[in-house]
ZALUM-724035 format. One record per residue (C-alpha): residue number from 1; residue in three letters; x, y, z. Coordinates in Angstrom, 2 decimals. Example, Ala and Ser with C-alpha at 12.3 -4.5 7.8 and 13.67 -1.06 7.14 Angstrom:
<nupa n="1" res="ALA" u="12.30" v="-4.50" w="7.80"/>
<nupa n="2" res="SER" u="13.67" v="-1.06" w="7.14"/>
# end
This chain:
<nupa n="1" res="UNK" u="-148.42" v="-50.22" w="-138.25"/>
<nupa n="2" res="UNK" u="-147.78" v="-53.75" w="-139.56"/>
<nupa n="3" res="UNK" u="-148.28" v="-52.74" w="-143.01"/>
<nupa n="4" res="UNK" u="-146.23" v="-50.07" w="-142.84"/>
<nupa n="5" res="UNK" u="-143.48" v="-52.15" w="-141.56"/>
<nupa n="6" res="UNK" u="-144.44" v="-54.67" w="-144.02"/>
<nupa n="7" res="UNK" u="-143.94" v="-51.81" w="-146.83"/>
<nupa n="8" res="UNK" u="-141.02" v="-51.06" w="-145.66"/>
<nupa n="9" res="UNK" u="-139.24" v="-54.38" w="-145.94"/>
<nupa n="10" res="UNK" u="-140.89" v="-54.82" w="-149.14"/>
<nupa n="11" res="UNK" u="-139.54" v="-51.82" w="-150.75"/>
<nupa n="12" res="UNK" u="-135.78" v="-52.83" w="-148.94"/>
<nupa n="13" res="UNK" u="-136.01" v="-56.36" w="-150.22"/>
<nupa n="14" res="UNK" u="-136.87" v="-54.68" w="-154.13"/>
<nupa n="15" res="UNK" u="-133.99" v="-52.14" w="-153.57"/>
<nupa n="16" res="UNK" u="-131.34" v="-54.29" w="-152.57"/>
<nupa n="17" res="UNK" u="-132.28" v="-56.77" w="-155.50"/>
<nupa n="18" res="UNK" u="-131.91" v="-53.84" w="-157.79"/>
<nupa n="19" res="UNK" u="-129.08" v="-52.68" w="-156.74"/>
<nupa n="20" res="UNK" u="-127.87" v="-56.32" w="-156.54"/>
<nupa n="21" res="UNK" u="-128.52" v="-56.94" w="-160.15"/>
<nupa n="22" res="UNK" u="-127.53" v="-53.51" w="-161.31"/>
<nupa n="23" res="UNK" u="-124.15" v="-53.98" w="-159.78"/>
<nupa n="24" res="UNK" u="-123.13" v="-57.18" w="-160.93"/>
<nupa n="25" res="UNK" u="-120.01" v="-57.22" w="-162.68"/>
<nupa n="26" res="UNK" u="-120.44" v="-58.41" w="-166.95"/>
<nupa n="27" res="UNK" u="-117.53" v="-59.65" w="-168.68"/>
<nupa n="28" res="UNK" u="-117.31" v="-61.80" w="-171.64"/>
<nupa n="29" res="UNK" u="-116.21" v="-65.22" w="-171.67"/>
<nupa n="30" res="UNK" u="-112.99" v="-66.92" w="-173.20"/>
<nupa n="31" res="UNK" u="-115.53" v="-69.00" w="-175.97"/>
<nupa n="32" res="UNK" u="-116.51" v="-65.23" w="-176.54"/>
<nupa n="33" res="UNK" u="-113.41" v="-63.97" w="-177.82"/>
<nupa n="34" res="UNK" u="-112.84" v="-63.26" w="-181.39"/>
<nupa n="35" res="UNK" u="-110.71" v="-65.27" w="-183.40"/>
<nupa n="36" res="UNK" u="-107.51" v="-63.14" w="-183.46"/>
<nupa n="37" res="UNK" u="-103.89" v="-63.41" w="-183.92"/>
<nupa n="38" res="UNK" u="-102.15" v="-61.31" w="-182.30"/>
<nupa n="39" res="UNK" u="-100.30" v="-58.48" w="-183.76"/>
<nupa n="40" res="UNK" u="-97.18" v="-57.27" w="-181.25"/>
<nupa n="41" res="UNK" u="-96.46" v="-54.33" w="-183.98"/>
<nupa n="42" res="UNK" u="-100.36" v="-52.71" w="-183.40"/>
<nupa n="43" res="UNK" u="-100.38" v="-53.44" w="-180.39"/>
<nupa n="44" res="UNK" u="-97.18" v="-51.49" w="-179.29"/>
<nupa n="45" res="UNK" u="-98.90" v="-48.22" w="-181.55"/>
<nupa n="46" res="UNK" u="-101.75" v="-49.00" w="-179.32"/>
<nupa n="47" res="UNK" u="-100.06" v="-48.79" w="-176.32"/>
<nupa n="48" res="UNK" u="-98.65" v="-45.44" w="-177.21"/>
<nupa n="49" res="UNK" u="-101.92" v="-44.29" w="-178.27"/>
<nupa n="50" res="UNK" u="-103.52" v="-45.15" w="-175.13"/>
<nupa n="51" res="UNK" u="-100.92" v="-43.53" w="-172.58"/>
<nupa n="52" res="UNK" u="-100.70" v="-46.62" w="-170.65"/>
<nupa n="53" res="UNK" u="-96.76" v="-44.95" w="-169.55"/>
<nupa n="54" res="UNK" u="-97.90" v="-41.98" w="-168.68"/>
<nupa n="55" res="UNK" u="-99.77" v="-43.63" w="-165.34"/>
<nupa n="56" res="UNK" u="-97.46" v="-46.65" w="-164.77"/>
<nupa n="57" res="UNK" u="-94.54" v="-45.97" w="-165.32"/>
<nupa n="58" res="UNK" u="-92.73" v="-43.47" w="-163.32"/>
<nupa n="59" res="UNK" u="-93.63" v="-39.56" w="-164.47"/>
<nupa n="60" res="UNK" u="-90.04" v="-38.44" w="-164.64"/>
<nupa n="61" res="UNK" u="-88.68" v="-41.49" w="-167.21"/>
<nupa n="62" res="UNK" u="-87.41" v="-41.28" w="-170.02"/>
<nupa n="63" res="UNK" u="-86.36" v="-43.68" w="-172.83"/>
<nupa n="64" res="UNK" u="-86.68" v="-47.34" w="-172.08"/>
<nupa n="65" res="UNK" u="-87.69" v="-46.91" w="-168.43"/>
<nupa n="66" res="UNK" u="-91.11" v="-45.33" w="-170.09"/>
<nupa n="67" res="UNK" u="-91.41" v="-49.31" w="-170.69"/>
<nupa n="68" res="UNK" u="-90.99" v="-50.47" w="-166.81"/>
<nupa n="69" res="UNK" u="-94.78" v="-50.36" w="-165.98"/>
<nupa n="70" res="UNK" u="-94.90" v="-50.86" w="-161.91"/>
<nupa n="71" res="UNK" u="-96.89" v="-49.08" w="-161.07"/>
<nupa n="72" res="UNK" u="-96.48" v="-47.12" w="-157.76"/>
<nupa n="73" res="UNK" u="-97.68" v="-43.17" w="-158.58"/>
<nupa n="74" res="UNK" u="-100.64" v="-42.04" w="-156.55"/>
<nupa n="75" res="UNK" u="-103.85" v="-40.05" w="-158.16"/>
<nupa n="76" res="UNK" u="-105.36" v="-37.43" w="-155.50"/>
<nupa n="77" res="UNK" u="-109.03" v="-37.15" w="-156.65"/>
<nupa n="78" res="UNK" u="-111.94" v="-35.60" w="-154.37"/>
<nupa n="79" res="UNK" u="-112.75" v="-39.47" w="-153.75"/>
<nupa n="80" res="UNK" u="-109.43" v="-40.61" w="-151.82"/>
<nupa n="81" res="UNK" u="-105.71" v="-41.44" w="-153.18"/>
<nupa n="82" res="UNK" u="-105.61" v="-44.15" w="-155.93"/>
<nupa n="83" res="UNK" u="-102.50" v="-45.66" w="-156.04"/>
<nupa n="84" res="UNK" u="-101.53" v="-46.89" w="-159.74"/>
<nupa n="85" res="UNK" u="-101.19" v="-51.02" w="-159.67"/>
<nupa n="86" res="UNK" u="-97.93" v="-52.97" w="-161.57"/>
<nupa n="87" res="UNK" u="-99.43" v="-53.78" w="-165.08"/>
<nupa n="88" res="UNK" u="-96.19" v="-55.19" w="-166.11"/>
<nupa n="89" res="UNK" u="-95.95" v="-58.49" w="-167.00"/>
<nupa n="90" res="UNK" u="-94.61" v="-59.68" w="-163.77"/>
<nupa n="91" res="UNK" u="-96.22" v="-63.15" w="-162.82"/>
<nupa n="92" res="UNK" u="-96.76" v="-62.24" w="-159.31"/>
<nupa n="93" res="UNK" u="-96.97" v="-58.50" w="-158.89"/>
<nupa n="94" res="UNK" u="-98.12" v="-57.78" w="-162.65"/>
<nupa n="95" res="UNK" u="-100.51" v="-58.94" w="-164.85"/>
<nupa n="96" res="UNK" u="-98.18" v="-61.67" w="-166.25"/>
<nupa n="97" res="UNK" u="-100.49" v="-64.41" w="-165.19"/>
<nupa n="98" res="UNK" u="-103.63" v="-62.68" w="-166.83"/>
<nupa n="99" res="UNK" u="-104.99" v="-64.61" w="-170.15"/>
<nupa n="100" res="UNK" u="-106.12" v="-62.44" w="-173.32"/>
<nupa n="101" res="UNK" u="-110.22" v="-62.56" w="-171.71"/>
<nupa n="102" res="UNK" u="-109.12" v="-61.00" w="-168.18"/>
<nupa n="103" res="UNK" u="-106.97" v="-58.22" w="-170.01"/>
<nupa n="104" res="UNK" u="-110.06" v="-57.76" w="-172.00"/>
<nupa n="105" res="UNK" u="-112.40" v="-57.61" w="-169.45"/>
<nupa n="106" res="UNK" u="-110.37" v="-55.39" w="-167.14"/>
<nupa n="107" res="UNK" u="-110.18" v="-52.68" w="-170.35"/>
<nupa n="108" res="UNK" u="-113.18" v="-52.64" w="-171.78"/>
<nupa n="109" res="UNK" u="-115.05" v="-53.85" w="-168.85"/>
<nupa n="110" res="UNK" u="-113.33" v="-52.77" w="-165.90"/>
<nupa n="111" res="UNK" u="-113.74" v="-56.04" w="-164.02"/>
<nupa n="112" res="UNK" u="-110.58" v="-57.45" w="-162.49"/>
<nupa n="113" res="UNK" u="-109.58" v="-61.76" w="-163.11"/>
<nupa n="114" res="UNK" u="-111.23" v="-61.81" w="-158.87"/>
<nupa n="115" res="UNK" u="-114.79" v="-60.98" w="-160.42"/>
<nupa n="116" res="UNK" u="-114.52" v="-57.48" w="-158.70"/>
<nupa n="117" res="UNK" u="-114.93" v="-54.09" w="-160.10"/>
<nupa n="118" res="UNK" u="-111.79" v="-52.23" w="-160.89"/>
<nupa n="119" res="UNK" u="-112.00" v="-48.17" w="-160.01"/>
<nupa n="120" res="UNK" u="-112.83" v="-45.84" w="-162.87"/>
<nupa n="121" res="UNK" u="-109.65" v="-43.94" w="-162.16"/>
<nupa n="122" res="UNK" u="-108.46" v="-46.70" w="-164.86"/>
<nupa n="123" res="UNK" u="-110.57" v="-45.01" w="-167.69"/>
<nupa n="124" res="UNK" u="-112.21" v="-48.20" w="-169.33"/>
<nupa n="125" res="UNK" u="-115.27" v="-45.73" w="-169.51"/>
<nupa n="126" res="UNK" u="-113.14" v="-44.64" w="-172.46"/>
<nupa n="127" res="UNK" u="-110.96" v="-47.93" w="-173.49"/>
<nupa n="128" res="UNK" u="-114.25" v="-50.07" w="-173.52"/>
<nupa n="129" res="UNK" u="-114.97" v="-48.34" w="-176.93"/>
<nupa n="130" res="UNK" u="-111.24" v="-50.18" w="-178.43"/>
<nupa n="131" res="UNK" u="-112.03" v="-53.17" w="-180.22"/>
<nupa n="132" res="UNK" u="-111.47" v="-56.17" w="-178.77"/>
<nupa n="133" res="UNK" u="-108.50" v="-57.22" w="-181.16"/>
<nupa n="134" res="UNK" u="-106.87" v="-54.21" w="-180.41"/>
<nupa n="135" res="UNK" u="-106.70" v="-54.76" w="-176.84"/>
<nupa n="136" res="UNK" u="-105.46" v="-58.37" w="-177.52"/>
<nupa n="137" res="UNK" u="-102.74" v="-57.06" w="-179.65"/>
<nupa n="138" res="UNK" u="-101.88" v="-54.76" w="-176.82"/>
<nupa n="139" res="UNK" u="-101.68" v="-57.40" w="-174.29"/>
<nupa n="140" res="UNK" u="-99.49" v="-59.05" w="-176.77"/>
<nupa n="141" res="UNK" u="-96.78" v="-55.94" w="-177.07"/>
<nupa n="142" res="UNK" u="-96.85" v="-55.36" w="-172.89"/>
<nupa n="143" res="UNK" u="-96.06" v="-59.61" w="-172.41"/>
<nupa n="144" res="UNK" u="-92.46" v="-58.14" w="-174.54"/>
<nupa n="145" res="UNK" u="-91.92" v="-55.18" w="-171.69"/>
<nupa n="146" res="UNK" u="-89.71" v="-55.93" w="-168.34"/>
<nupa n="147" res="UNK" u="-91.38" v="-57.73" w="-165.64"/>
<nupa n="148" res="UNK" u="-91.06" v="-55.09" w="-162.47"/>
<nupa n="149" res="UNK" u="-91.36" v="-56.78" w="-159.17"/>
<nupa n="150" res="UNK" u="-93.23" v="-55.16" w="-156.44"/>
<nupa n="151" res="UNK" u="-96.79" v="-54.47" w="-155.91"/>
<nupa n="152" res="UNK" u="-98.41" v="-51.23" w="-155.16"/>
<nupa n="153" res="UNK" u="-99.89" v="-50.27" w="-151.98"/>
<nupa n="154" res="UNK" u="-103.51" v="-50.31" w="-151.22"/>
<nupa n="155" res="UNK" u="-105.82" v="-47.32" w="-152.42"/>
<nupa n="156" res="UNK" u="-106.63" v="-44.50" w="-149.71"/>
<nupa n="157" res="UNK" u="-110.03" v="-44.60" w="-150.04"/>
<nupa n="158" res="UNK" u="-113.07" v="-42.87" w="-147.28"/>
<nupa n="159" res="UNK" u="-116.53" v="-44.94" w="-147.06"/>
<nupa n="160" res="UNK" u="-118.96" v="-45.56" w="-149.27"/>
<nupa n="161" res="UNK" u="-116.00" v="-45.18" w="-152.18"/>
<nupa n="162" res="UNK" u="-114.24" v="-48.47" w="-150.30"/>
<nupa n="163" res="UNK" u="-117.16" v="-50.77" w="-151.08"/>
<nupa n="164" res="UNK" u="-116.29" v="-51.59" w="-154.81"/>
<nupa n="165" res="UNK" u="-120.12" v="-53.13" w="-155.56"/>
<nupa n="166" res="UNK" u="-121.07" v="-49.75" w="-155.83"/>
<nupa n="167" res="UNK" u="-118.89" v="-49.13" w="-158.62"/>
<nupa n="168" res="UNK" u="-121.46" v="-51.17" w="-160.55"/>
<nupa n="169" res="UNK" u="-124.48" v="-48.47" w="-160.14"/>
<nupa n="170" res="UNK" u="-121.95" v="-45.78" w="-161.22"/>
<nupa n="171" res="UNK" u="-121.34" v="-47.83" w="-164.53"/>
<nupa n="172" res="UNK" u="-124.70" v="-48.65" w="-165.21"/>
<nupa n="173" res="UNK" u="-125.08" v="-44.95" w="-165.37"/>
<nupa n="174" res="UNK" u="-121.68" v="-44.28" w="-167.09"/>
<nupa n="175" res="UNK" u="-120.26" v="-47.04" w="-168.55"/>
<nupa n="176" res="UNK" u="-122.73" v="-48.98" w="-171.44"/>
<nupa n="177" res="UNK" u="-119.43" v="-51.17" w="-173.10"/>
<nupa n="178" res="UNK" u="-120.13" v="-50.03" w="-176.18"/>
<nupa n="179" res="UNK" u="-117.26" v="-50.56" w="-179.05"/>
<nupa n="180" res="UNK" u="-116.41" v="-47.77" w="-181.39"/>
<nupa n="181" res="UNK" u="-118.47" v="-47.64" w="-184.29"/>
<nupa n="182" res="UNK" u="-117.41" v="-45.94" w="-187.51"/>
<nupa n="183" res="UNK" u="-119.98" v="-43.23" w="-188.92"/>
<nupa n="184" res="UNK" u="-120.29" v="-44.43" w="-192.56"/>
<nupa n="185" res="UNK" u="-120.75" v="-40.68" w="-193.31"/>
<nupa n="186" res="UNK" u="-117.31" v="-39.73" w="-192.29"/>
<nupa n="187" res="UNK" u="-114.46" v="-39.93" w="-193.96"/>
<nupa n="188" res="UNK" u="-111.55" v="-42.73" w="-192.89"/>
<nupa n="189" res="UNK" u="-109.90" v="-39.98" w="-191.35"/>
<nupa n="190" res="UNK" u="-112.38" v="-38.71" w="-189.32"/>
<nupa n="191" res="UNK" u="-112.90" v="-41.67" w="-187.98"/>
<nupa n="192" res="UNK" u="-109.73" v="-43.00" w="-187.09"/>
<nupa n="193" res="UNK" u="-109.37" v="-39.58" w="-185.45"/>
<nupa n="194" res="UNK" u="-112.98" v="-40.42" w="-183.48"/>
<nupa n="195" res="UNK" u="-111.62" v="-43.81" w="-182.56"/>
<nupa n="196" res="UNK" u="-108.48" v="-42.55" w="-180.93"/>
<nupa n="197" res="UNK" u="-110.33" v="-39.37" w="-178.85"/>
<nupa n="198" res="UNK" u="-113.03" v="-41.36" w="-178.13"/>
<nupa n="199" res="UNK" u="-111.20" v="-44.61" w="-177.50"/>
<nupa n="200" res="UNK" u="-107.35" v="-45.36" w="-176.39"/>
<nupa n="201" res="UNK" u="-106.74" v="-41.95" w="-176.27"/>
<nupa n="202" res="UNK" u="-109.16" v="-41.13" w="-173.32"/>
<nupa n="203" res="UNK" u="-109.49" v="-37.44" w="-173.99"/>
<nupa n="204" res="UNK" u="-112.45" v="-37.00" w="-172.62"/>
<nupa n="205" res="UNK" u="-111.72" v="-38.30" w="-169.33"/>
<nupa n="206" res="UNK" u="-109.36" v="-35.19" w="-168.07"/>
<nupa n="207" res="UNK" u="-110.65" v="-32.83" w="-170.72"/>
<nupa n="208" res="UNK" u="-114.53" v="-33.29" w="-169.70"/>
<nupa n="209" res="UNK" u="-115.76" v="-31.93" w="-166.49"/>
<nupa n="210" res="UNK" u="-116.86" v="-33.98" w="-163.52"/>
<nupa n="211" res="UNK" u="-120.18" v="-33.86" w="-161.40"/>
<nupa n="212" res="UNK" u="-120.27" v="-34.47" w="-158.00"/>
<nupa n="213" res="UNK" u="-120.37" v="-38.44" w="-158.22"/>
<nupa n="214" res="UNK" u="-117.49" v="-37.99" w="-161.19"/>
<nupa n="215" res="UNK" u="-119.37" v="-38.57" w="-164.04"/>
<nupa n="216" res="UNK" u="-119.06" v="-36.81" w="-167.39"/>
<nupa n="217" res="UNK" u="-121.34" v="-33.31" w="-166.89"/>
<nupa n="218" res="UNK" u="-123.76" v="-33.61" w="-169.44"/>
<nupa n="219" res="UNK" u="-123.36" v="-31.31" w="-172.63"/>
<nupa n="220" res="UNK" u="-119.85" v="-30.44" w="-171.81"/>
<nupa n="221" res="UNK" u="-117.47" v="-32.97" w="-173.57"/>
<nupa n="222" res="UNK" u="-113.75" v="-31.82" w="-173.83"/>
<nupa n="223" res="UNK" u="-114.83" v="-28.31" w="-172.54"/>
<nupa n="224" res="UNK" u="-112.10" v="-28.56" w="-169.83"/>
<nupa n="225" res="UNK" u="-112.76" v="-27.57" w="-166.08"/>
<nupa n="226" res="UNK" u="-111.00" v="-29.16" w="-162.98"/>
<nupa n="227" res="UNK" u="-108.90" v="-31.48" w="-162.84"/>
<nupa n="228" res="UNK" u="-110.31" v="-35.10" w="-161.72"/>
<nupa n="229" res="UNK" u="-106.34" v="-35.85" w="-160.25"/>
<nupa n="230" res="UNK" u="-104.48" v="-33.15" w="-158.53"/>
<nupa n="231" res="UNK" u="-105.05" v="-29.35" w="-158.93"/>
<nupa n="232" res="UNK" u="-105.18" v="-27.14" w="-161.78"/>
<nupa n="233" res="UNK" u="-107.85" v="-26.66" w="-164.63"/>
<nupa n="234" res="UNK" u="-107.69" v="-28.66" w="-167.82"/>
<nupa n="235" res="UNK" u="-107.91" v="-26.69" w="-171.06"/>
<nupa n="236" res="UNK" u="-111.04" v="-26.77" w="-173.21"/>
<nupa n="237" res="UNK" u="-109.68" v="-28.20" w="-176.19"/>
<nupa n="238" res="UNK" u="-113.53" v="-27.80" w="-178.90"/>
<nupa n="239" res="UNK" u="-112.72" v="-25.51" w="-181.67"/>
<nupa n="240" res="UNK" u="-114.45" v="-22.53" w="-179.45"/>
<nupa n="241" res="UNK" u="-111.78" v="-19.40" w="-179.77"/>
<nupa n="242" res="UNK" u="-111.21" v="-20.37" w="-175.73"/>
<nupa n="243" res="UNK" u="-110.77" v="-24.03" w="-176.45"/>
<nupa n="244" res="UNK" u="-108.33" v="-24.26" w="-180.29"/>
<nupa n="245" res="UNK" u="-110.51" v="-22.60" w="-182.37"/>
<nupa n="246" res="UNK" u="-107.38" v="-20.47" w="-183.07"/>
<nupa n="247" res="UNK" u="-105.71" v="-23.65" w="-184.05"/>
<nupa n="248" res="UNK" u="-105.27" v="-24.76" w="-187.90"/>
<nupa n="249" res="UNK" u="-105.14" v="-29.06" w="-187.53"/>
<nupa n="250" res="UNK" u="-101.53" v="-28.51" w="-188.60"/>
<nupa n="251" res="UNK" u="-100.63" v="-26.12" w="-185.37"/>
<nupa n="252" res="UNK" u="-102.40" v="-28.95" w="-183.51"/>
<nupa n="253" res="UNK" u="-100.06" v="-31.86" w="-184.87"/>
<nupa n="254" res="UNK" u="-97.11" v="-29.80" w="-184.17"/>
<nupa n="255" res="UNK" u="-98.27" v="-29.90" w="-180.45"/>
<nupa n="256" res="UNK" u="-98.75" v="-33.29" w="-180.27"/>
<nupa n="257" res="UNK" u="-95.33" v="-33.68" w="-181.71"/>
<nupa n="258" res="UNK" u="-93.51" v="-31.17" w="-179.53"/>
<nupa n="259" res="UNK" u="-95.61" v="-30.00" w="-177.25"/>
<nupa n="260" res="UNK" u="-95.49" v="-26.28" w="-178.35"/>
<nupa n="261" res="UNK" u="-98.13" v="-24.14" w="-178.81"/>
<nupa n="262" res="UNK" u="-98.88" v="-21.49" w="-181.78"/>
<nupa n="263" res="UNK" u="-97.71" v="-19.19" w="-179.01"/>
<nupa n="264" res="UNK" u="-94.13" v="-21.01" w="-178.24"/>
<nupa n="265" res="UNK" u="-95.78" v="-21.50" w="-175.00"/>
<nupa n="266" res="UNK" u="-94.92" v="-25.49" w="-174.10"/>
<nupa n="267" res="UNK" u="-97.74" v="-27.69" w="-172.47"/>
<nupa n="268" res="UNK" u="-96.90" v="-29.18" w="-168.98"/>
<nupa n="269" res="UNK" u="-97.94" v="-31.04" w="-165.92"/>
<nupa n="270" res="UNK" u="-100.48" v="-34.10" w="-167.13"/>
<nupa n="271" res="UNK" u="-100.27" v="-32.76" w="-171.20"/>
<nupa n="272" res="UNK" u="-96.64" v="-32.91" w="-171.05"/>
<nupa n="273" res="UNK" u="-96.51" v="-36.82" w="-170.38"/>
<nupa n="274" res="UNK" u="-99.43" v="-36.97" w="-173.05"/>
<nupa n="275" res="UNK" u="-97.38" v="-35.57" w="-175.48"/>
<nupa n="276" res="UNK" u="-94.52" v="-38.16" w="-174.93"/>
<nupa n="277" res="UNK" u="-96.54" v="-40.63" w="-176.07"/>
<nupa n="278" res="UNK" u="-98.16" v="-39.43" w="-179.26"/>
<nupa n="279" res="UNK" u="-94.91" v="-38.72" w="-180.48"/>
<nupa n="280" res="UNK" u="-94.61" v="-42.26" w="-181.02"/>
<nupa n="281" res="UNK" u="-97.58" v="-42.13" w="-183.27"/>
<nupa n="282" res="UNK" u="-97.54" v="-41.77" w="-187.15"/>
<nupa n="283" res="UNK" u="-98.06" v="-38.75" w="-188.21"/>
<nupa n="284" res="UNK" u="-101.68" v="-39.42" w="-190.16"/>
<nupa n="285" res="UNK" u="-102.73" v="-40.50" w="-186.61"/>
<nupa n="286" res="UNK" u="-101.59" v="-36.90" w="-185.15"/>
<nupa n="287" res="UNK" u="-103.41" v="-35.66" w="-188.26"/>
<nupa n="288" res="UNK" u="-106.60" v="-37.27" w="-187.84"/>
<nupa n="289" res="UNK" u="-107.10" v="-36.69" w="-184.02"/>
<nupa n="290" res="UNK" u="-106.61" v="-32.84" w="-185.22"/>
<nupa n="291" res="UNK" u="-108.93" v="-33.18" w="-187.51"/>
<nupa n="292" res="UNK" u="-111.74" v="-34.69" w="-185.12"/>
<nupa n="293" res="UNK" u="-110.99" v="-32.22" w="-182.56"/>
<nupa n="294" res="UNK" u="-111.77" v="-29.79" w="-185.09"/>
<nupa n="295" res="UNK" u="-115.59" v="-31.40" w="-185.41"/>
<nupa n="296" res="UNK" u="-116.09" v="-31.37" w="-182.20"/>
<nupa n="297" res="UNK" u="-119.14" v="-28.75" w="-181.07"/>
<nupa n="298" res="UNK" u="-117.48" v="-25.24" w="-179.69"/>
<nupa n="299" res="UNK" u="-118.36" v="-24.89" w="-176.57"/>
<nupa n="300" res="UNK" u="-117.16" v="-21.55" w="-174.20"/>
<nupa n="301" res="UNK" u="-114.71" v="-22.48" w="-171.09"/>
<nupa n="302" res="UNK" u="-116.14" v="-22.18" w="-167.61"/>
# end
């Protein structure tokens, strides 16, 4: 009996060490940092490109008010309510007091300045493959926008999703902060195209399907399924003839410019505010996100 109580402790004491060290939040330190100037004019494309609006600002703006990021909307998911946190650059409600390293570290690392681990409702599973100049010239363009006063109410969260050192385990799994690395085999256009899907465009993180502990399902990238905020289905957008295999790249490009399909059908919902901001993006970005989409392997909807 002693030894089995003995084994029992043992294999706690080994468990909660593992999960201790598997849930520790990494960041990079300031003497890490590349040596970069920022570049506000980038780093406002990059904003567009990576939707940051489209969450924090409020869904029904238009114009400058796109630009007043306080944050405020709330994300139903099957885990709780997330409500979206002020990211403008207000000093006290904002991230006005964050330095270049904690913006970095909350994108691509999804740790907040407290040492804690932000929610992957944020998708840094898909911003931590940016660069880290890019995010640096972003910070640079949203330290230009209004600062909104204000801070956002707490998440709505049920147990075990309120202890945030979990969040650790579920990036060890999903989350390896690995930057975007061009495929010397593809042209420059295919992989600017990769960079932005992949990257600040997040595609993958409504347009992938979710498993029960909402992680990517294996084998089914940009398939579409259910949607991880809200109801509704997300479309499969591979080039499978149920995804746009029916697409030419330039039908594509017109949609991300107008939002109309082949069809003269119009996109809404989610898509719709997706669509406001990549028609702030040059058109050779538009081009080469079509023309990645169009690599991508076609796979049938469920």
């Amino acid at each position: 009996m002693r030894r089995l109580v003995a084994a029992v402790i043992a294999i706690g004491v080994v468990g909660g060490a593992a999960f201790w060290l598997l849930t520790v939040p990494r960041t990079i330190a300031a003497d890490e940092m590349p040596a970069h100037a920022p570049d506000v004019t980038n780093g406002e494309l990059v904003f567009w490109a990576s939707g940051c609006e489209s969450c924090h600002a409020d869904p029904d703006a238009r114009g400058e008010d796109r630009l007043r990021l306080g944050g405020g909307r709330t994300l139903s998911t099957p885990f709780g309510n997330f409500t979206v946190p002020n990211i403008s650059p207000d000093p006290v409600d904002g991230i006005g007091g964050w330095t270049p390293v904690d913006f970095v570290n909350a994108m691509k690392y999804g740790v907040a300045p407290g040492g804690y681990h932000l929610y992957p409702a944020f998708p840094y599973p898909s911003y931590q493959r940016m660069t880290i100049e890019d995010v640096i010239d972003l910070k640079a363009f949203m330290d230009t926008l209004p600062p909104i006063s204000g801070r956002a109410a707490p998440h709505d969260l049920g147990f075990p999703f309120t202890i945030r050192r979990g969040i650790g385990l579920w990036k060890w799994i999903y989350a390896g902060n690995d930057t975007f690395v061009p495929d010397p085999a593809a042209s420059d256009l295919l992989n600017r195209g990769a960079y932005l899907v992949q990257g600040p465009g997040h595609c993958g993180e409504c347009h992938t399907p979710r498993n029960a502990i909402g992680g990517p399902t294996a084998g089914r990238a940009y398939a579409g399924g259910p949607s991880p905020v809200g109801k509704g289905k997300i479309p499969n957008i591979t080039p499978h003839r149920n995804g746009i295999g029916t697409y030419s790249p330039a039908e594509l490009v017109t949609l991300f410019e107008t939002g109309l399909t082949p069809s003269f059908d119009s996109v809404g919902s989610e898509m719709a505010l997706v669509v406001l901001s990549l028609g702030e993006l040059p058109k050779s970005d538009l081009e080469a996100i079509a023309a990645y989409l169009m690599t991508l392997p076609p796979l049938a909807s469920r």
